[in-house]
Every structure is written in structure tokens, then in C-alpha cells.
N, C-alpha and C positions, 0 to 999 in steps of 0.2 A: 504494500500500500504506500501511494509517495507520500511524505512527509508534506505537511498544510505548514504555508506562511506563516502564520503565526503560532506556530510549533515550535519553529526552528529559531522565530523572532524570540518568546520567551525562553526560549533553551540560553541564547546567547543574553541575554537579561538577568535570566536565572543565575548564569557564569559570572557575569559582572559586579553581582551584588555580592558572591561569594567570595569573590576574588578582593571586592574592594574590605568584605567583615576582616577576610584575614589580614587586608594591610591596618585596617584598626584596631586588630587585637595587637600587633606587632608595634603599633604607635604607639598602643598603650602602655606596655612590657618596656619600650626607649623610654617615655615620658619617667614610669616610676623606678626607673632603676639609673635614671639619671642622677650621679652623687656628684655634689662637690670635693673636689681632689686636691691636696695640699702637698702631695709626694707624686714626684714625677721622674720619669727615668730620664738617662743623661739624654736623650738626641731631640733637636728641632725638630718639629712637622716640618715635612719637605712641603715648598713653595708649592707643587701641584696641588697637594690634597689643601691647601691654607685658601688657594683660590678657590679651590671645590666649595668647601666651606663658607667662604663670602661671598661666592655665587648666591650662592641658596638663599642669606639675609635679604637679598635686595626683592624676595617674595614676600618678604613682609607684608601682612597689611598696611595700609600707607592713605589715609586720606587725602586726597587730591594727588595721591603720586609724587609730592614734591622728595621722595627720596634723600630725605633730611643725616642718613646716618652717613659715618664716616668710619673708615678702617684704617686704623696706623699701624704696620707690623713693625715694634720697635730689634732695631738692627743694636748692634756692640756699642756703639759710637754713644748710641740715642740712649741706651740703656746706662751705662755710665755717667751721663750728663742726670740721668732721671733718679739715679742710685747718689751722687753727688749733692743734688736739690732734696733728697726725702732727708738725707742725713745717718749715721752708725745706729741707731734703733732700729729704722726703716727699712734699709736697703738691704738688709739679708734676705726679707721676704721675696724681693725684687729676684731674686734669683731662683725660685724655686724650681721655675719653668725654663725651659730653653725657647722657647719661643711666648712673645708675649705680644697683645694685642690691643690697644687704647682703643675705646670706640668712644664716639661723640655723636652732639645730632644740631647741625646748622639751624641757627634759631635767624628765626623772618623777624623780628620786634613783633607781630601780631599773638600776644597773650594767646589765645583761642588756636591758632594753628601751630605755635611751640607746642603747647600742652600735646596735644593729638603726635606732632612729630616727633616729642619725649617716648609718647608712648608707643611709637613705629619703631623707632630705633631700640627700646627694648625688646620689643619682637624679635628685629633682627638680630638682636647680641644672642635672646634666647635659640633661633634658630640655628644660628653659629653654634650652640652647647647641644643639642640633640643631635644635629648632624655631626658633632664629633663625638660623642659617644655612638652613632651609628657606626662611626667610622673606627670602632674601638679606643679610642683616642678619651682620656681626662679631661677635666677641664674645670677651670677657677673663676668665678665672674667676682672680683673684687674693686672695693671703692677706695683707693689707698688716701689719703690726707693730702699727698703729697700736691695730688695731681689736681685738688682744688686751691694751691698755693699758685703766684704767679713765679716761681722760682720754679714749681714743677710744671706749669704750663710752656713756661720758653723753655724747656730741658726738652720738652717732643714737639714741640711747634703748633703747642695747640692755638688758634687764633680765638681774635674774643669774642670773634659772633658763632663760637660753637661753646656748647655745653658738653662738658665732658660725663657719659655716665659708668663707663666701668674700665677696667684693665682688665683684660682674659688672660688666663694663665691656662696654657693647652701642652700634649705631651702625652706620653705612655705613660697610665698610671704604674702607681709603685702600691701597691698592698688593694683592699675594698675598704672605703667608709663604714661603716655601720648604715643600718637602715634609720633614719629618724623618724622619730615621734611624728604625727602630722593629724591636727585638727579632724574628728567627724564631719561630714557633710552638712550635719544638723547644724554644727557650728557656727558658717560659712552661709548657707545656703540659704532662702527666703520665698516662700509663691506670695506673690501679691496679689490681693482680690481682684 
């Protein structure tokens, strides 16, 4: 008996939906087993997979598209100047990583579209950290002091119409976090009438 059009149309729908649960059970699994990592093995992410990586931020959601973030990959040079500016309490952390990663998000003076491109550019820092734990890879989203001084903004050339909101610390991890504590749903969560 031939197989009817809309047989073979739900077969390949039927495929789709199944196909798409299992990449959301698989998001899911990346999302919560994504840890913050403070020991990292000796070698840099190779420049390929660092692009891979900030490819992917620029999916961010993004109101109007103004694609407000920015990505510094700080080199020796920059690191030192940054390690220099934090000062001898600081700048050991500065090193945990071999590769590290400033991101900012180009503010327009329009209160109402910073706000919204603050919160673009953490999407993309957060995309940055899932796609490198997809990639096997650690990773440290940290806010150091330094980097809201003007002594550590000219150490990486941050200019003044960006806001600077993290330093990523990325790499082979060295050892597993612990799983943390984390809020019930009930917590967090709200239906409104």
C-alpha cells in the first residue's frame, strides 16, 4: 500500500520533535552541570576553538541588534600591565587561567537601551561559558576590582563609553566543583492572576 502524504509528512515531524527533546534534554544536562572552575590546567585555548566560542555570543538575544558586547583576549603584554594595576593581593588570581577574556558592552548614553544591552552582553559572556563547557573546557566568569579602577581600565584599553562586566577565566579544568546548593523553584518562581 503507498504510503499517504501526510504519513510520511508526520513521520518526518514526528523525527523532529524527537530529535529536537533530545537536544533539550542535552541543554539541560550542559546548563546544570555547568560549575564555576578556579583550577585550570597549564595550556591556553587554542585561538580556533576561543573564536568558536565568541562566534556563538554574538546569538545572543540582542534588542534592536545593536550588538553592544565586546571581547578582549588578554595576550602577556596586557596581562602584566592588568597584574601590575590590580597590585601583590590581586594579581595571583590573574593567573589562574592561561587564557583570559574581558568582556564589556558599548553603552549608547540612552539609560533604557544600556540597560537591555547590559543584559545582551551577559547572555553572551553566559553563552561563551556553556559553549565551553560543551567544549569540555572550564571556565570562571569573575568581576575582579581591578578592572573597575581607571588604573585597570588603561592596563587592557578598556575605553569609557564601555562598561566593563566580567573577566572569563577559560582552560582544562583541574579537579570537579562540588555541586551547589541552589534555590527550589517555589522560591524563584511566581503565576500571576
Amino acid at each position: 500500500m503507498p504510503r499517504l502524504h501526510g504519513q510520511s509528512g508526520y513521520t518526518r515531524f514526528a523525527q523532529r520533535v524527537q530529535s529536537r527533546l533530545r537536544a533539550l534534554d542535552a541543554f539541560a544536562e550542559l546548563i546544570r552541570s555547568r560549575r564555576t572552575h578556579k583550577s585550570f590546567g597549564p595550556d591556553p585555548v587554542p585561538r580556533e576553538t576561543l573564536d568558536e566560542l565568541l562566534e556563538l555570543a554574538r546569538w545572543a538575544p540582542n534588542h534592536h541588534r545593536t550588538n553592544p558586547w565586546r571581547f578582549r583576549v588578554l595576550g602577556p603584554v596586557t596581562l602584566e600591565r592588568l597584574k601590575d594595576a590590580a597590585g601583590p593581593p590581586e594579581a595571583p588570581k590573574l593567573d589562574r587561567a592561561r587564557t583570559l577574556v574581558l568582556a564589556s558592552c558599548v553603552l549608547s548614553g540612552d539609560l533604557q537601551q544600556d540597560e537591555e544591552d547590559v543584559c545582551a552582553t551577559a547572555c553572551a559572556i553566559y553563552t561563551v561559558l556553556l559553549a565551553a563547557q560543551a567544549r569540555g573546557l572550564a571556565g570562571y566568569w569573575r568581576t575582579p576590582r581591578v578592572l573597575r579602577t581607571k588604573a585597570g581600565r588603561e592596563a587592557v584599553g578598556l575605553p569609557d563609553g564601555e562598561r566593563f562586566l566580567g573577566l572569563v577565566h577559560l582552560g582544562t579544568p583541574r579537579g570537579e566543583p562540588p555541586v551547589p546548593e541552589r534555590a527550589p523553584l517555589e522560591a524563584y518562581r511566581e503565576y500571576l492572576p
